[in-house]
C-alpha positions in Angstrom: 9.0 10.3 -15.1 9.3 7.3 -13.0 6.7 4.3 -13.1 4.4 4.8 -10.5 4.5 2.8 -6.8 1.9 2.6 -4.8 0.3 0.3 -2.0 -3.7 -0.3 -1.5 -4.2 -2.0 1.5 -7.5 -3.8 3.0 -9.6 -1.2 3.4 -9.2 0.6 -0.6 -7.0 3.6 1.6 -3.7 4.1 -0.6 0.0 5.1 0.0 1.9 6.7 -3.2 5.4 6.6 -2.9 7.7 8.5 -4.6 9.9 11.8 -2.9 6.8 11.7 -1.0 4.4 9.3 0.9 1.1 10.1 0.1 -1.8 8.9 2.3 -5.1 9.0 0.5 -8.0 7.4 2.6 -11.2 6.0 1.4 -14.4 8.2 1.9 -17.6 6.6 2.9 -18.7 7.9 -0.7 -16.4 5.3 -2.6 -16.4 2.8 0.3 -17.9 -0.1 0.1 -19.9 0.1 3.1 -21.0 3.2 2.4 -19.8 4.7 6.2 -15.8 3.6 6.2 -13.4 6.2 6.1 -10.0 5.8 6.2 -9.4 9.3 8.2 -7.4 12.3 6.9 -4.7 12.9 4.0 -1.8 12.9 5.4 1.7 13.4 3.8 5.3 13.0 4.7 8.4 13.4 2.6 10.7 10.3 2.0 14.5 10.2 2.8 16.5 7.9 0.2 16.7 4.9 2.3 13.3 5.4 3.5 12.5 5.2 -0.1 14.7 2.2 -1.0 13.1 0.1 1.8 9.5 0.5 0.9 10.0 0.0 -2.7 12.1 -3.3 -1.4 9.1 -4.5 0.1 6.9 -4.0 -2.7 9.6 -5.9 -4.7 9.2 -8.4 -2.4 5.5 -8.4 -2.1 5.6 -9.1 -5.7 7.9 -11.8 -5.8 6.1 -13.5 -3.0 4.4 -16.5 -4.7 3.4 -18.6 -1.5 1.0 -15.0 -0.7 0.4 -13.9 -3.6 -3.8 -14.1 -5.1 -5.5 -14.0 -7.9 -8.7 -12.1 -6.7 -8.6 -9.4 -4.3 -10.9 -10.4 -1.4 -11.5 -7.9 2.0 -8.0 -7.6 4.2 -5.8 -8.3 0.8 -3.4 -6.1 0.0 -2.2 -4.7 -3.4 0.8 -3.5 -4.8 1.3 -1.6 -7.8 4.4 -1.1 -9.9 4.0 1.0 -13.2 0.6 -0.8 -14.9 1.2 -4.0 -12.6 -0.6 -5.1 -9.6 -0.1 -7.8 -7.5 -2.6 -8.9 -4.4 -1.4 -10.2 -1.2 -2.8 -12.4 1.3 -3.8 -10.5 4.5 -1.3 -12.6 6.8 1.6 -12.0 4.8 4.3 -11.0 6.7 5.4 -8.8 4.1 2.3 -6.8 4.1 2.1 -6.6 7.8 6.0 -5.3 7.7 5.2 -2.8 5.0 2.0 -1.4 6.8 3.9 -1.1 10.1 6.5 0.9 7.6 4.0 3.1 6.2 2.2 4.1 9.5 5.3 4.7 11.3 6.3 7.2 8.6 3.0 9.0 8.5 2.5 8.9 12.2 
């Protein structure tokens, strides 16, 4: 079995990527406003390159030193590979690329 890849962004909603992307939105319930929601699950399967890109940019994100944080504050991102995280800055281009990503392939 393959580490596991995912992406938190800003808001806690998550992305797991493996042979699929898997969108799995905040609930008010575990928000911490107590009213944000991310929306629906959605899901959409993953082509090889597809893939290969997105783990690229978490790669990327990771190795990004000049973005990278040691806490997580509100707008952060956070990228997990196996049991390692790393947070992002909210302007880093890298985030905003990989978001763009993601919502294109679940829209």
């Amino acid at each position: 079995m393959s580490a596991r890849r995912a992406y938190i962004d800003g808001n806690n909603n998550t992305y797991e990527i493996g042979d699929r992307l898997e969108y799995v939105p905040i609930t008010p319930e575990r928000s911490s406003s107590g009213s944000y929601s991310g929306g629906e699950p959605k899901s959409a399967a993953l082509g090889a390159e597809q893939r290969a890109r997105l783990i690229s940019l978490l790669d990327q994100i990771a190795a990004d030193t000049e973005n990278l944080l040691d806490d997580r504050p509100k707008g952060s991102g956070t990228v997990i590979q196996g049991d390692q995280r790393a947070v992002c800055r909210g302007s880093s281009p890298l985030k905003q690329e990989l978001e763009t990503m993601l919502r294109g392939l679940l829209a």
